[in-house]
N, C-alpha and C positions, 0 to 999 in steps of 0.2 A: 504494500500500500504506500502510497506516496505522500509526503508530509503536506500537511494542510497548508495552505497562505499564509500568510502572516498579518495582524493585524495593527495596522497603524494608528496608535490613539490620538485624539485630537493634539496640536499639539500647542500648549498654551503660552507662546508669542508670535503668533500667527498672525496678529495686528500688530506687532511693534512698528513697522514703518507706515501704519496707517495713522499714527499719533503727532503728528507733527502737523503743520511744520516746525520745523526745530530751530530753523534759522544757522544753520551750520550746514556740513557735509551729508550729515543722515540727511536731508532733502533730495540730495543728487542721488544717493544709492536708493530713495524711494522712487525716485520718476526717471530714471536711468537704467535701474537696474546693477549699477555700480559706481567707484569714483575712487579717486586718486588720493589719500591724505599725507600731504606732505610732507617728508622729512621728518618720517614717524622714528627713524632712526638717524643720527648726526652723520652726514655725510663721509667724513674720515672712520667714522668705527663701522659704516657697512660697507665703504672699500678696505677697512683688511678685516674684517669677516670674508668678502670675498674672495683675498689673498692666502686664509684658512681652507675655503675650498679647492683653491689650486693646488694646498698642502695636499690635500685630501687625495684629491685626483694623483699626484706626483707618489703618495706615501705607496702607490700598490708595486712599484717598481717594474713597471712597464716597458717602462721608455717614454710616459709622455711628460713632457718640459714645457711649461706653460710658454716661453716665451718660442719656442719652436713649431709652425704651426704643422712639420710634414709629420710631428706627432700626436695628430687629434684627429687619426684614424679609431674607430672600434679595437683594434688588435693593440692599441696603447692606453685601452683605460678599462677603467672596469666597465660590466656588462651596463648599458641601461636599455629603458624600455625600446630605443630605435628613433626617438624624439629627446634625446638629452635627458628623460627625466629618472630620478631613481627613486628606489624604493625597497633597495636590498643593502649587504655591505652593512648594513647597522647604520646606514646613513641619519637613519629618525631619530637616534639614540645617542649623535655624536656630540661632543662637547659645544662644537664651534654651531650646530644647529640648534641646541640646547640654549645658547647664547645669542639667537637670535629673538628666541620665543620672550628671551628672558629682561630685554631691552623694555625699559620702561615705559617709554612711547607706544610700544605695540598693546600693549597690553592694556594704557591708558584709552586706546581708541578704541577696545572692543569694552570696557569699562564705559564709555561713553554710548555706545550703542546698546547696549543692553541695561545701563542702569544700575549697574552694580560692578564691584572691581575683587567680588568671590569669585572666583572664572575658573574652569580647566583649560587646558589645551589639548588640540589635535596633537597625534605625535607622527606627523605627514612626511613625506620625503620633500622633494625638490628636483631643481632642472638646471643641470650646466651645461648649456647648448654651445658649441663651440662652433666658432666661423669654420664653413666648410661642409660644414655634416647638413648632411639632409637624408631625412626619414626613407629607407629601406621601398623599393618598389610595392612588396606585398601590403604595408602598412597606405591605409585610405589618407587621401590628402584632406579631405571631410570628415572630420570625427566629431560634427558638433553636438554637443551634447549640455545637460544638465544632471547635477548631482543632487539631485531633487528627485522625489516619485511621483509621478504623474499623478498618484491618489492624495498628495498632498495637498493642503489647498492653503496659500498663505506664506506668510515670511517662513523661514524655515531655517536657514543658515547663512553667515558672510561668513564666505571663504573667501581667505588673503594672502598674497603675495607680496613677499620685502625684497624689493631691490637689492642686489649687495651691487649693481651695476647699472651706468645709465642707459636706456633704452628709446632709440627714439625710430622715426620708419623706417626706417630699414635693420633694424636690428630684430633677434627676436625673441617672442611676447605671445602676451592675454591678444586672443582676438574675441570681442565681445559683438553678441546681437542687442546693441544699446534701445533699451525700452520692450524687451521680450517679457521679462519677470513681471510687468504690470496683465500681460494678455496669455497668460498660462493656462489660468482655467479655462478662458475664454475658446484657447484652440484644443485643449484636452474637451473639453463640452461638448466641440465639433466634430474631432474626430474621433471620439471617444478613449478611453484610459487603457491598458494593459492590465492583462489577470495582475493581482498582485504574487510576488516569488513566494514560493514553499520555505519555513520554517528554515532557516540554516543561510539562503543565498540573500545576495545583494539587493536590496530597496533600493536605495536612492540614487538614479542613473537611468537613463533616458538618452536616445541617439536620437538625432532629427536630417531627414534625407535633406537632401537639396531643394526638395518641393515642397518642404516642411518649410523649409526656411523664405518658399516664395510667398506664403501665405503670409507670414511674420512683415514683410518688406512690403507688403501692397498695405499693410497697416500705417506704414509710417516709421517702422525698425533700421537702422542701419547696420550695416555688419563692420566693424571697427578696430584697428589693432589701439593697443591703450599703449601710450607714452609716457612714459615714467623716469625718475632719476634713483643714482645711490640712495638708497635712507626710505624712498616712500614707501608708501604698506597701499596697496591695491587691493580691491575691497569689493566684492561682488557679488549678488544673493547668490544662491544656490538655485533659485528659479531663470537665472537668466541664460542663454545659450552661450556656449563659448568655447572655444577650442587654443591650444596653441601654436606659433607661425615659428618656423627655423631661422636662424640666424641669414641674412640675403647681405650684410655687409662683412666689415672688420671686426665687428667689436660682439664681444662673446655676450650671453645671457645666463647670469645667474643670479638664482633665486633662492629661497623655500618658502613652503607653504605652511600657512598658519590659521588654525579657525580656532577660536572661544567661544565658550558658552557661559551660562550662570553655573555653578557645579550643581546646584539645587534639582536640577533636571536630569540629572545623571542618573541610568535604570539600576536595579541590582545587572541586569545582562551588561549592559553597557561598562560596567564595574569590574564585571568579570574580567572582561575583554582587556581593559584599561590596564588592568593589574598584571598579568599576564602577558603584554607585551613590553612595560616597561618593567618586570622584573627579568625579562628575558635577555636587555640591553641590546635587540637585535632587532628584532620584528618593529613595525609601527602600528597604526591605528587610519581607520578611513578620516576623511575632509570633518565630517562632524564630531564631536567630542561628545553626542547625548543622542539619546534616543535613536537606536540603530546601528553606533559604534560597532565597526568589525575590526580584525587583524591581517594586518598587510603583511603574510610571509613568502618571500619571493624568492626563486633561485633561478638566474636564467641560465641558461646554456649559453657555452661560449662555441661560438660554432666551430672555429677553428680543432678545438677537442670531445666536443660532442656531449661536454657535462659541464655541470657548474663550478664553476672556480670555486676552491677553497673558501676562499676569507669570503663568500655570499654570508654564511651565517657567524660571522665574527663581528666584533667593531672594534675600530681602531682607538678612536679615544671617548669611548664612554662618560658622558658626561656624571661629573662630581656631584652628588645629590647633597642638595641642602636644603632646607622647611620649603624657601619658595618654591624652587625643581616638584617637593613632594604635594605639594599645593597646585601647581598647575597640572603635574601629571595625575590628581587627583586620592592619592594615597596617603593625604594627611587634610584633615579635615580644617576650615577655618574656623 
């Protein structure tokens, strides 16, 4: 017999961006569907946080040398997904990502959006796209998507991206459907929803064809890459479309990703989950930090040898737990 669906309970900030106007930023992520808040991080500490990640990248002893670019092939770094982004390597768990979450700005701005400054964190990977690479033929140049379930109805999550680099058009980035989060139910209404997953698999995730996305654009949508600097924190519901664009100049792209929530909303599942990836030091956690929280454990193949590199379930510098780390990673209570 096959597990039953799974049910999603109401989820109670489902209007936070209908309370406004606020006269600040939340405006723009309510009638946008996202926004830029600037210099959520001091420009010099999130250019050498990004300098940590070239550690990062350099510590696997590849051969790749950040300033060399004939070694920002695949066979010189570790595996990622085929679009620069990772999510294995203990990336979630590393000191210097740990040190991103942990930036007092970032955390002040999701403190400001929800109202409260009890928070957890997502414990999410990231994306060092290197000039040169572009995404593997099998991999769709269309992946737009939302990390939202169609059965959702309402605000649900701002999932966010810190700069450690500046990004402007031709670099690359967030490509966003600016003003989609506002007409969600509106096109799930129309075209109706998806059974909801069986007990165990993934909710919140949703692909949208190209013909999805013409429906979006006769509304008034545009489809947009976001331009950013060092330090900002990008900020986008979890209802709005969007996918990311590869690197088309010189200049590399990296990130990580970051979502809070109140911890008050945190399931016993969702707890489970939490615990268990951050006592692991390896594994991560999905975009949301509540309701639905799953575990990110990934080992890719390295194709050249046909199995996964060693150090997939290692991490190199584990980050240093202290009350706050066990505060946002949700294993000490406030």
């Amino acid at each position: 017999m096959s597990p039953p669906p799974q049910i999603i309970p109401p989820f109670p900030y489902a209007d936070l961006l209908s309370k406004g106007p606020y006269g600040d930023w939340r405006d723009d992520l309510a009638q946008d569907g996202y926004v830029v808040v600037k210099a959520a991080i001091p420009r010099n500490r999130a250019l050498q946080l990004r300098d940590a990640a070239f550690s990062w990248l350099e510590s696997f002893g590849r051969g790749f040398q950040r300033d060399d670019p004939s070694t920002y092939g695949q066979e010189f770094l570790p595996m990622h997904n085929g679009r620069g982004m990772y999510s294995s390597y203990g990336f979630q768990q590393e000191q210097w990502v740990w040190d991103v979450r942990l930036e007092p700005g970032v955390k002040a701005a999701f403190a400001k959006l929800w109202g409260t400054d009890k928070l957890v964190s997502s414990m999410d990977g990231g994306a060092i796209m290197l000039p040169g690479q572009t995404p593997p033929a099998e991999l769709d140049a269309n992946w737009a998507h939302i990390d939202c379930s169609p059965s959702r109805v309402g605000f649900f999550a701002a999932q966010g991206i810190i700069n450690l680099q500046d990004n402007g058009p031709d670099d690359g980035g967030l490509v966003v459907m600016k003003g989609s989060s506002r007409l969600m139910k509106e096109f799930f209404d129309e075209h109706g929803r998806p059974p909801v997953p069986p007990v165990g698999e993934k909710i919140d995730w949703h692909m949208f064809t190209e013909e999805d996305k013409q429906w979006f654009f006769a509304r008034g949508c545009e489809w947009l890459k976001v331009e950013a600097e060092a330090g900002d924190l990008i900020l986008w519901s979890s209802g709005t479309i969007h996918q990311n664009t590869p690197p088309k100049g010189s200049r590399d792209r990296t990130v990580t990703y970051v979502c809070m929530g109140p911890a008050h909303i945190v399931t016993p599942a969702d707890q489970e989950v939490r615990t268990a990836a951050f006592k692991s030091r390896v594994w991560g956690t999905s975009h949301a930090p509540y309701h639905g929280s799953f575990a990110v454990i990934r080992h890719p193949i390295r194709p050249e040898t046909g199995k996964a590199d060693e150090e997939t379930a290692k991490c190199k510098s584990p980050v240093v737990v202290t009350d706050e780390v066990l505060r946002l990673a949700g294993q000490l209570a406030y």
